[in-house]
C-alpha positions as CSV (number, residue, x, y, z in Angstrom):
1,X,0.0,0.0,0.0
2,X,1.0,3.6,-0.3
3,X,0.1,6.4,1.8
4,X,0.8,9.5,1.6
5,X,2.1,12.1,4.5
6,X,-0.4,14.4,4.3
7,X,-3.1,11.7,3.9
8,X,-2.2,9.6,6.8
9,X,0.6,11.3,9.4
10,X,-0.4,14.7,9.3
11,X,-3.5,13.8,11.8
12,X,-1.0,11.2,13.7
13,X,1.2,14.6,14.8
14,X,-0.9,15.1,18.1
15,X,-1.3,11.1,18.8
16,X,-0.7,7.6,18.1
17,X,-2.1,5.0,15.9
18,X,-2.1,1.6,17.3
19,X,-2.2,-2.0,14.9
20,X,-1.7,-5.4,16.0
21,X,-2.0,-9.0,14.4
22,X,-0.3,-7.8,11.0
23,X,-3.0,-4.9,9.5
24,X,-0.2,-3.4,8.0
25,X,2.0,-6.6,7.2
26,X,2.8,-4.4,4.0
27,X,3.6,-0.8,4.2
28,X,5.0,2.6,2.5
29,X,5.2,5.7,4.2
30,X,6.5,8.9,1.7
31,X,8.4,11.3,3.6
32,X,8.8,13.8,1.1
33,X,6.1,15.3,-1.1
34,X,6.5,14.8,-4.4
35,X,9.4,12.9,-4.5
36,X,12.8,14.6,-5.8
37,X,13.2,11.5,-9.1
38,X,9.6,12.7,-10.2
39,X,10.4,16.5,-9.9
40,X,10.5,18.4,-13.1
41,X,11.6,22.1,-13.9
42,X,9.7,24.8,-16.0
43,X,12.0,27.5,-17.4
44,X,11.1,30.4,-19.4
45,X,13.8,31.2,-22.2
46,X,14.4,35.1,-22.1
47,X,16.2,35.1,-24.7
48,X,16.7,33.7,-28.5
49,X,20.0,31.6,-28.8
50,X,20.5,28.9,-31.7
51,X,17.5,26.2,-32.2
52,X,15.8,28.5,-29.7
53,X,12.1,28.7,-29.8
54,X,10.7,32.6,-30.3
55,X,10.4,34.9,-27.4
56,X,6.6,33.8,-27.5
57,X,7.2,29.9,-26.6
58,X,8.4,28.1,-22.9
59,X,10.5,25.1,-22.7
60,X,9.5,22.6,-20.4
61,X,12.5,20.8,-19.3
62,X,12.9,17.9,-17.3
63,X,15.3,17.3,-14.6
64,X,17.3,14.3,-14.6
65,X,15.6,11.6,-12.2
66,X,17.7,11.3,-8.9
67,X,18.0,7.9,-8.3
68,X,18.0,7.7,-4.1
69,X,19.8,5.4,-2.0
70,X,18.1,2.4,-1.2
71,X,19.0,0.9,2.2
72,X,17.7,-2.3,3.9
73,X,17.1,-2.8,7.7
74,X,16.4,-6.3,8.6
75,X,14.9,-7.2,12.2
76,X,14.1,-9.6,15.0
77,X,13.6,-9.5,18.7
78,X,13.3,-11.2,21.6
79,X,14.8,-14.8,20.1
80,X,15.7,-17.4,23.1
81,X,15.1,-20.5,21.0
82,X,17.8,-22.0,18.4
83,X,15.2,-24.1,16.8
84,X,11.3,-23.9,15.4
85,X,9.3,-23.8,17.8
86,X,5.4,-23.6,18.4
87,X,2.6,-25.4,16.3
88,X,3.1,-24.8,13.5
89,X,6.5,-24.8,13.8
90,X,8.1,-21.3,13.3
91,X,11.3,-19.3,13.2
92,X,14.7,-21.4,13.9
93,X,17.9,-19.2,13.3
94,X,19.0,-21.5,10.6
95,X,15.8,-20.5,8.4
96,X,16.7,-17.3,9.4
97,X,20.2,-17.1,7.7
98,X,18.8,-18.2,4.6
99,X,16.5,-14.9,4.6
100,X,19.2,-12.9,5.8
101,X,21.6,-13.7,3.3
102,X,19.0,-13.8,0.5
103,X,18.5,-10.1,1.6
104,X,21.8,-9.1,1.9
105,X,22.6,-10.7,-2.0
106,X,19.9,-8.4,-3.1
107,X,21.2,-5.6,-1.6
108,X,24.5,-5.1,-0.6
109,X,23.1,-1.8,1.2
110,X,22.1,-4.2,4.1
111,X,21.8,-4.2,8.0
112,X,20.6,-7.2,10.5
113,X,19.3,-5.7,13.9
114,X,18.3,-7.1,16.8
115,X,16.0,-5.5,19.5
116,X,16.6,-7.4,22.6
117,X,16.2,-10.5,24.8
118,X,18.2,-13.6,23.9
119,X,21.0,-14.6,26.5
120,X,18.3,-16.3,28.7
121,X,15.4,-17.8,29.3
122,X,15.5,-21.1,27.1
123,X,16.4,-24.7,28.1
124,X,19.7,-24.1,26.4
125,X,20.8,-21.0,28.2
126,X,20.0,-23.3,31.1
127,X,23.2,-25.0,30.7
128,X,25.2,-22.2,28.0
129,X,24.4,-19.2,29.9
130,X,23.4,-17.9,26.4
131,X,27.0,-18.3,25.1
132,X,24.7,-20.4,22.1
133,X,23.2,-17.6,21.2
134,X,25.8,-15.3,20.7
135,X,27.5,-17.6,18.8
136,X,24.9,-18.0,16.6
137,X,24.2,-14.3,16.4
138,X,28.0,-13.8,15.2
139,X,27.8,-16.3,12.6
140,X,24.4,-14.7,11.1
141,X,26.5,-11.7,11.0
142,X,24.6,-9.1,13.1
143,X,25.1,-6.0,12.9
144,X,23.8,-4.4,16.3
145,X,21.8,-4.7,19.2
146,X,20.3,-3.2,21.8
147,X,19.9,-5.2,25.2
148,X,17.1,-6.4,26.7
149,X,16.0,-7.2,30.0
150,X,16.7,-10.6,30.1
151,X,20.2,-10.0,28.9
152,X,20.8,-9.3,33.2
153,X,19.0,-12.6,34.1
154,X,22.6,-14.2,35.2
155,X,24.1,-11.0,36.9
156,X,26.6,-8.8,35.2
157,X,29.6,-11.1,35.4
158,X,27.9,-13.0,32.8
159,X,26.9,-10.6,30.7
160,X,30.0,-9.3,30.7
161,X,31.5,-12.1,29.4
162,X,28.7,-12.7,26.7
163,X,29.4,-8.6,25.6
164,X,32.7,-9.4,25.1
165,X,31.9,-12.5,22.6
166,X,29.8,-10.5,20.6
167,X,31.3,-9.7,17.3
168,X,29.0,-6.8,16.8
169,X,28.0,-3.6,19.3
170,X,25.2,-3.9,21.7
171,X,23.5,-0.2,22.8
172,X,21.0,0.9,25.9
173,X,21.8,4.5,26.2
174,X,19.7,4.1,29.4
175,X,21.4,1.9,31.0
176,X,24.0,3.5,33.6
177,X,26.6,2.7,35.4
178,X,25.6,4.8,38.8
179,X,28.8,5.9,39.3
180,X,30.1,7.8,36.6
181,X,26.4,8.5,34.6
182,X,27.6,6.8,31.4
183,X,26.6,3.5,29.6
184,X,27.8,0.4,31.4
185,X,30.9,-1.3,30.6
186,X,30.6,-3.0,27.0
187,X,27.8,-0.8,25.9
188,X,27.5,2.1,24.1
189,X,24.3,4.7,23.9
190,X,24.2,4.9,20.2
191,X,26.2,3.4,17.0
192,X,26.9,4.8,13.5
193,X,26.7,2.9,10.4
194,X,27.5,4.3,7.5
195,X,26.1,2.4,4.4
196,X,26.5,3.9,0.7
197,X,27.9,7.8,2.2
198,X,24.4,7.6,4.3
199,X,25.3,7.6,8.3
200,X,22.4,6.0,10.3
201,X,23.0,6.3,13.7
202,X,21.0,3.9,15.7
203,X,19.7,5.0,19.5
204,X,19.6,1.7,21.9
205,X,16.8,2.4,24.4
206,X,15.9,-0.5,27.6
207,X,12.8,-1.0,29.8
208,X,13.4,0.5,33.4
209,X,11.4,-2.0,34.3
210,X,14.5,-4.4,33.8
211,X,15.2,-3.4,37.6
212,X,12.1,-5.4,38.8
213,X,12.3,-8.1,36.0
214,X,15.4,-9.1,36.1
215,X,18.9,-9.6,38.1
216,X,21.3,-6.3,37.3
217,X,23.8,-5.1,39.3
218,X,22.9,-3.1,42.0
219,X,25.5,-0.2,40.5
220,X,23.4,-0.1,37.3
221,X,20.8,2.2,36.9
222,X,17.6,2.3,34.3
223,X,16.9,6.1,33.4
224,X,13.6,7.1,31.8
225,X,13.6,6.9,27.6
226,X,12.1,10.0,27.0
227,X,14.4,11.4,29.1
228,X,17.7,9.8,27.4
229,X,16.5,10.5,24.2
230,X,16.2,14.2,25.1
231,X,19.9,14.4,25.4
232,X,21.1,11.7,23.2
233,X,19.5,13.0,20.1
234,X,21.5,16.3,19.5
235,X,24.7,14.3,20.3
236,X,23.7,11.6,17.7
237,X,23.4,14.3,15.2
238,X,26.0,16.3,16.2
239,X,28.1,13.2,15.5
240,X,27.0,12.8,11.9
241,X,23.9,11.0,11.4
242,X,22.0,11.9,8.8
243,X,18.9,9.4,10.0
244,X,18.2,8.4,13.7
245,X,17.3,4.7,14.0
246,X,15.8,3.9,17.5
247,X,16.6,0.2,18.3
248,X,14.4,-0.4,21.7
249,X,13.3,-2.7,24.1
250,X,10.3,-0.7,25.5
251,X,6.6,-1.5,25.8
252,X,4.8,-0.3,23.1
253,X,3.2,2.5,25.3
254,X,6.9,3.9,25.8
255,X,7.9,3.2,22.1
256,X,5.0,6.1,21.3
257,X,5.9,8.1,24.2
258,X,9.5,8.3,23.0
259,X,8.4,9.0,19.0
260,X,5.4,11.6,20.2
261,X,7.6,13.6,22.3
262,X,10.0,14.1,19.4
263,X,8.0,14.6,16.1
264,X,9.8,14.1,12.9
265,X,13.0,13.3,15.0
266,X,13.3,9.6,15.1
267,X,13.2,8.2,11.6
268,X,11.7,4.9,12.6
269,X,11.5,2.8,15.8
270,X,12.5,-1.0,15.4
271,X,11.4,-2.5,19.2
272,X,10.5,-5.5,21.1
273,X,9.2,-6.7,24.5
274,X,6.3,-7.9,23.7
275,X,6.5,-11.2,21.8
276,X,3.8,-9.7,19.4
277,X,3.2,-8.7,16.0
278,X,2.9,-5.0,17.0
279,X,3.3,-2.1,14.5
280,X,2.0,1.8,15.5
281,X,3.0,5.3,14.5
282,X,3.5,8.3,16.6
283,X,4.8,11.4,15.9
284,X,5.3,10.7,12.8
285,X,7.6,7.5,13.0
286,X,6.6,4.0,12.7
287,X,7.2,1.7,15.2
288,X,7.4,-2.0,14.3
289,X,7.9,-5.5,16.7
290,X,8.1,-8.5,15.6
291,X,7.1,-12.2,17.1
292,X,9.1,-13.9,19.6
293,X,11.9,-16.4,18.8
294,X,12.0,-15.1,14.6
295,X,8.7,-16.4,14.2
296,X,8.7,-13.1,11.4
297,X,11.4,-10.9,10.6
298,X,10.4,-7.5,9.1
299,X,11.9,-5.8,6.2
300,X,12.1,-2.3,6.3
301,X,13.5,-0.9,2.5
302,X,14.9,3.2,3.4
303,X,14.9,5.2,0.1
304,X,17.1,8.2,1.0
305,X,18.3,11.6,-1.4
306,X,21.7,10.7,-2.1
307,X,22.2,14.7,-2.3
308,X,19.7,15.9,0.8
309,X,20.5,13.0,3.1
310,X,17.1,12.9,3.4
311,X,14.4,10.3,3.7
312,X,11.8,10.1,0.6
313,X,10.2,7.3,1.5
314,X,10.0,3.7,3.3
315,X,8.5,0.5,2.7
316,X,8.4,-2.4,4.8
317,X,7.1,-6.0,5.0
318,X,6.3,-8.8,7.5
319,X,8.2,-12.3,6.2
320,X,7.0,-15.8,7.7
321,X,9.9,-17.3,8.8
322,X,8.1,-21.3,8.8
323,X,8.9,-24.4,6.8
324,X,8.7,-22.7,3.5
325,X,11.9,-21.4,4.0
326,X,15.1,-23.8,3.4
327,X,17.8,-24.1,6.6
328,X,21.5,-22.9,5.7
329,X,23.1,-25.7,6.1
330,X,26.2,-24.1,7.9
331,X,24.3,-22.7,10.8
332,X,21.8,-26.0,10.8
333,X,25.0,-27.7,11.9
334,X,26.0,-25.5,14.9
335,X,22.4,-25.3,15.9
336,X,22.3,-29.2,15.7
337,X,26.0,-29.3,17.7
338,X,24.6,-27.3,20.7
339,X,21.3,-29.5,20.7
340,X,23.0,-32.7,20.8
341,X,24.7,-31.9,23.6
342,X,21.2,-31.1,25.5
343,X,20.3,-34.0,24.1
344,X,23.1,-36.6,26.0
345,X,23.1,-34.1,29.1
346,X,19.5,-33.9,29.8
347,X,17.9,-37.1,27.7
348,X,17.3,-38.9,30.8
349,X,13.0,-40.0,31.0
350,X,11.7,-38.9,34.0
351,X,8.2,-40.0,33.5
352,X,5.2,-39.7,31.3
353,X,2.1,-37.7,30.8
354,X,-1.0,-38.8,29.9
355,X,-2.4,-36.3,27.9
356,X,-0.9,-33.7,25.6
357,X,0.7,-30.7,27.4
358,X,1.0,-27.1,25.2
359,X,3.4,-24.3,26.2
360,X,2.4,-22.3,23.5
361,X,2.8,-18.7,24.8
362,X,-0.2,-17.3,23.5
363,X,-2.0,-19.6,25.8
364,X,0.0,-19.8,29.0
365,X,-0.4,-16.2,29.3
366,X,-3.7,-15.7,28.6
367,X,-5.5,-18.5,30.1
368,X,-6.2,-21.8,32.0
369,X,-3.7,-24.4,30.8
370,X,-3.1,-28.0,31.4
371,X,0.3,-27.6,31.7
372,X,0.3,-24.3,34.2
373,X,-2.4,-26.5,36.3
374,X,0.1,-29.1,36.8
375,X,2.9,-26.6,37.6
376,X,0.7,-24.6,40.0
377,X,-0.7,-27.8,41.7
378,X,2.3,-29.4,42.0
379,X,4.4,-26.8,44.1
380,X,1.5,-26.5,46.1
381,X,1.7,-30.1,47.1
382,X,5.4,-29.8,47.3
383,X,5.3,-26.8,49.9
384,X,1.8,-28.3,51.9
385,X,0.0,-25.2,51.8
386,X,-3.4,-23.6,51.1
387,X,-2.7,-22.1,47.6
388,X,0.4,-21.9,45.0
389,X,1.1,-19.0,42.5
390,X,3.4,-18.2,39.2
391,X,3.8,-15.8,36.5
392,X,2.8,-16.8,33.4
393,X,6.0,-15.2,32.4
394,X,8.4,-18.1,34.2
395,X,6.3,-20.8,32.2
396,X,9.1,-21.3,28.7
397,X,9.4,-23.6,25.6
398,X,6.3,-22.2,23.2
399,X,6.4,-26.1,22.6
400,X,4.1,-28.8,22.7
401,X,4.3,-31.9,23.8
402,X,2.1,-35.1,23.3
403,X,1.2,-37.9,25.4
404,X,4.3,-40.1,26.5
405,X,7.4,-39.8,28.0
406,X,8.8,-37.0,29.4
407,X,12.5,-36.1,29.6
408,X,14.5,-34.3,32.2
409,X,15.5,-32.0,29.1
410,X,11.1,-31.4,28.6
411,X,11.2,-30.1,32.4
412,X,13.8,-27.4,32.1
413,X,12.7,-25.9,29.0
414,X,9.3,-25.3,30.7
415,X,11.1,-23.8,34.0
416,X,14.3,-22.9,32.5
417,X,15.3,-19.3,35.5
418,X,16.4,-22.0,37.7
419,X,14.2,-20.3,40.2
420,X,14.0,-21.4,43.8
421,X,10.3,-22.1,45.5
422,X,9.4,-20.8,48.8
423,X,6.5,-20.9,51.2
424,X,5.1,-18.0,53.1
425,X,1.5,-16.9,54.5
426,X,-0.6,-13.9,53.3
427,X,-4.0,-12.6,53.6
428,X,-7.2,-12.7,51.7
429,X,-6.5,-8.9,50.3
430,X,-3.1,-9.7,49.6
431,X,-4.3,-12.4,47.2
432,X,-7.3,-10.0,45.9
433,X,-4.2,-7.8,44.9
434,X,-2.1,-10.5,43.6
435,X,-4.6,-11.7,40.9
436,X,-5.8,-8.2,40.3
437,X,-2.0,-7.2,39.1
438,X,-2.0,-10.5,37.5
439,X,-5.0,-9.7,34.9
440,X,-4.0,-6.1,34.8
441,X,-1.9,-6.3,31.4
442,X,-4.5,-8.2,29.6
443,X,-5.8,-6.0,27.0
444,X,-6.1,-6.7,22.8
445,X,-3.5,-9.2,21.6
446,X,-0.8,-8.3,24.6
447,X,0.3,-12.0,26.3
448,X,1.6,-10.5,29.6
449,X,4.2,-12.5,31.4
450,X,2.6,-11.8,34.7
451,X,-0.9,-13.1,34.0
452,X,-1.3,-15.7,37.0
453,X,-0.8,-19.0,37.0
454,X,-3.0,-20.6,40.5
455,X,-3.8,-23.5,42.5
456,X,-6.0,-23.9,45.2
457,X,-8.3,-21.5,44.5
458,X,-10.5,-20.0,41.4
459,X,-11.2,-16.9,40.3
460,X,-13.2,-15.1,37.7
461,X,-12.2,-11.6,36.2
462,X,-13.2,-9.0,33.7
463,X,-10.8,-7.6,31.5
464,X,-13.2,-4.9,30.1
465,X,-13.5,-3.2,33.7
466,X,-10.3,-0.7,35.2
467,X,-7.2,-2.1,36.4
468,X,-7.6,-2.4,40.0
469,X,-11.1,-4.1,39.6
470,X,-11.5,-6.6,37.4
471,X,-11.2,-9.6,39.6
472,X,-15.0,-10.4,40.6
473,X,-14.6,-13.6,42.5
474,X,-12.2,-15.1,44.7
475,X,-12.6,-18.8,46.1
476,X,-9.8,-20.9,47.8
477,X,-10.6,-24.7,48.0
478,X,-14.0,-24.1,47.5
479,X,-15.0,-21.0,49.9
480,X,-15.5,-17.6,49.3
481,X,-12.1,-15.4,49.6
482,X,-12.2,-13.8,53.4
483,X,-9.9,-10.3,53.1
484,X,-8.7,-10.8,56.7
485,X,-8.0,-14.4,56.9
486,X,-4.8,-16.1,56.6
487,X,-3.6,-18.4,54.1
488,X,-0.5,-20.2,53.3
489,X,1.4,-19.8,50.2
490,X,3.7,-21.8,47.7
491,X,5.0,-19.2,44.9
492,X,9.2,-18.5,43.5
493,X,11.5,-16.8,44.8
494,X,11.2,-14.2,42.0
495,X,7.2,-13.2,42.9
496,X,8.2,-12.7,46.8
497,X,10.9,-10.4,46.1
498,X,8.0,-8.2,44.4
499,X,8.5,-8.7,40.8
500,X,6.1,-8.3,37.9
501,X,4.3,-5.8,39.7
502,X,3.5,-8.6,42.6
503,X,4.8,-6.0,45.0
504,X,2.2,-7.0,46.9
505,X,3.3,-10.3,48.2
506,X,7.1,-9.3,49.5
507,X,7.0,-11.0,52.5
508,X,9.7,-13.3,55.0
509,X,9.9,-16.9,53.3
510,X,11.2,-19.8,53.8
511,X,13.5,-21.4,51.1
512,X,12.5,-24.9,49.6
513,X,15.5,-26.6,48.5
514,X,16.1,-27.2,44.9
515,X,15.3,-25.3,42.4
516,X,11.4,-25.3,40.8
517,X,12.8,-27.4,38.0
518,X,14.6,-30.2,40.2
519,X,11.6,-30.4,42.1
520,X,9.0,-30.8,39.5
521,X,11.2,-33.7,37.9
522,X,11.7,-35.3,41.4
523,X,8.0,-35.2,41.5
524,X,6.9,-36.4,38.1
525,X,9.6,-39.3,39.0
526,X,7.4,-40.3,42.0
527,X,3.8,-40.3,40.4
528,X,5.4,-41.8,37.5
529,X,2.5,-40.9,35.0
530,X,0.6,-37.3,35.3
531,X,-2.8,-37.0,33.8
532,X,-3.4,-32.8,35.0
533,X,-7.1,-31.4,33.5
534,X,-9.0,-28.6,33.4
535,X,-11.1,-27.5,35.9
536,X,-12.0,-24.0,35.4
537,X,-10.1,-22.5,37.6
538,X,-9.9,-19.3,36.0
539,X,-12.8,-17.9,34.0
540,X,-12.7,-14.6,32.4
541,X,-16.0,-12.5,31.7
542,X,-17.1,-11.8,27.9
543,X,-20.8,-11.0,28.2
């Protein structure tokens, strides 16, 4: 499609508009109005010269067409798996090459991003500490990336050491080291490529909320993106770049905050964070996300006036990265060398299941699953108390699995954050206010990580109503909620330190020991063959 600026962003200037689920899987936004190669020049002759028309006539002549500079930006975001995944099966990083290099033959003009979130979580970081993925990442020849939260989900030291493997520059000019004010050690607030004489200078921007999600160092500090961008923009320009890229691991809500607050300023926004097809535009820059894992890799195509430095126009597209796309064979076999040592590692059966248990994400975030009832019931059993509760968010693998055995290597990709469970005691309002943050980030096609995952009691919510009050009935075991009584809990270590927004339940605890992972597999072991069901524990309101 084509749409002109003043028929489509001139009324975006004062807000946003919002698409999900692929609307705009095709796009072209014109920058310029007409175009300089379309431009033509009408010149009055004043005077007769030879083969010169009379004094009477006017020449029309027409400019030579400008041919601009066509640059390609091609992008992913939050990628943890090495292989397809989901049903159907989707992305895989060696399906992914293939695209990548396909692109880059066609134009040599040709930059791979990435926006964030790959060193953990994943059954194989479990045992690489993401050192897979950065290897991978060097071989599909990256060009730069910004981090994302769950790049701190094994401390600093870690990510240190994974920074320093990278053959290409990571960015999060909002990410500070709290002593001296500048980016952290291994990171820079902004890059510069310069493709064809064009400089693009590319603006790396991280969720604050990484303090609460995740494990950084206490010395690092998230300042707001609005805020960053305020100052880093003049100094990205002021450098040379003739384009400002922002490459972002924001919500969406902060991706339009950043664009609207600078009209005209940011070029386009390439983000993630969300797992989602997402695309938007505010303040007159498009913002796209992709899928999780390279289930789709967008293509955005930058036509720029080789003599203004100016952008004319820009096209993108969504691309299905599924079966239809052949694996390069050289990154097939590193992808299959990392896997086979999973495979003799963690191979070992630990039990089976009797019925088919799905991790897709769109699912375990959203709603009543087999496989998060089994979870939730059994740590409840394991720590003896009155209730059990986990983020969606912890639940992994976008896999799943049919009836039969299941393998030590099946447990850790669902639990892969090695987290430890605890047991504690709260009251009837503190779980009121648990659930109630639980549900608050369902809205349209977002899959929040936070969305509740319960056993031991049942509840019923309304997504249409405010945050705050959407949760309409509470039972546990069968009885109405009681706001003052007491009841005893089984939940992570992560949820009673207050993270996810469960601020609520931070609270003394008492350690269970193993981790979640260890002790679901000790348990499966013991029952030998699990047969969880669905009992409609959690309803939500449509009607």
């Amino acid at each position: 499609m084509f749409v002109s600026r003043y028929q489509f962003l001139t009324a975006l200037l004062a807000g946003s508009v919002f698409v999900s689920g692929g609307l705009f899987s095709q796009g072209s936004l014109a920058t310029q109005i007409p175009p300089a190669s379309s431009s033509q020049t009408i010149q009055a002759e004043n005077s007769p010269a030879k083969n010169a028309p009379t004094s009477t006539e006017t020449v029309i002549k027409t400019s030579a067409p400008v041919t601009p500079i066509h640059i390609t930006l091609l992008h992913v975001n939050d990628v943890y798996q090495l292989s397809p995944s989901g049903n159907p099966k989707l992305g895989g990083l060696a399906r992914l090459a293939t695209l990548v290099k396909a692109a880059k033959k066609e134009n040599p003009n040709t930059l791979f991003v990435f926006s964030g979130d790959t060193i953990s979580p994943s059954l194989e970081s479990h045992v690489f500490r993401g050192k897979q993925m950065i290897d991978l990442w060097n071989q599909l020849g990256v060009s730069v990336a910004v981090l994302g939260n769950h790049e701190f989900d094994y401390g600093n030291d870690v990510l240190k050491q994974r920074l320093s493997e990278s053959k290409f520059p990571w960015i999060a000019a909002n990410v500070l080291d709290k002593k001296t004010g500048t980016p952290i050690e291994g990171i820079s607030a902004y890059v510069i490529k310069d493709l064809a004489g064009i400089k693009l200078g590319f603006l790396g921007l991280l969720t604050v909320d990484t303090q609460d999600s995740s494990h950084p160092s206490p010395n690092v500090r998230f300042a707001d993106p609005v805020e960053t961008t305020d100052k880093a923009l003049p100094e990205i320009k002021k450098a040379g770049a003739d384009l400002v890229i922002g490459l972002t691991h924001l919500s969406m809500s902060d991706d339009q905050r950043v664009a609207r607050l600078h009209p005209m300023q940011i070029a386009l926004i390439l983000g993630g964070h969300e797992h989602t097809l997402l695309q938007s535009v505010a303040g007159g820059t498009p913002i796209l996300k992709m899928d999780s894992d390279a289930a789709k890799m967008s293509q955005v195509d930058l036509y720029i006036d080789p003599q203004a430095h100016t952008l004319e126009h820009i096209d993108w597209k969504v691309i299905p990265v599924d079966s239809t796309v052949v694996e390069d064979p050289d990154i097939a076999a590193n992808v299959a060398h990392y896997e086979d040592q999973l495979t003799r590692s963690m191979g070992d059966i630990v039990g089976s299941t009797a019925v088919p248990l799905d991790a897709a994400q769109h699912k375990v975030r959203t709603q009543e699953t087999v496989l998060g009832n089994f979870l939730a019931d059994s740590l409840r059993k394991i720590g003896k108390t009155d209730i059990a509760l986990l983020n969606s968010g912890g639940i992994r693998s976008n896999t799943q699995y049919p009836a039969g055995q299941l393998t030590l290597k099946d447990v850790i990709s669902w639990l892969p954050f090695e987290n430890r469970v605890v047991r504690s005691s709260l009251t009837g309002r503190a779980i009121k206010a648990a659930l109630e943050n639980g549900v608050s980030g369902i809205q349209d096609d977002n899959e929040p990580g936070s969305f509740p995952v319960v056993s031991g009691l049942k509840f019923t919510y309304d997504a249409r109503s405010p945050i705050g009050q959407r949760v309409t009935q509470v039972s546990v075991n069968d009885s109405p909620l009681q706001a003052d009584k007491t009841y005893s809990l089984t939940t992570t270590d992560y949820l009673i330190q207050g993270k996810d927004g469960y601020v609520m339940l931070k609270r003394p605890f008492h350690i269970i020991p193993g981790t979640d992972s260890e002790l679901i597999a000790r348990l499966i072991k013991k029952e030998k063959t699990i047969s969880p069901v669905l009992d409609g524990r959690i309803k939500r309101l449509t009607e």
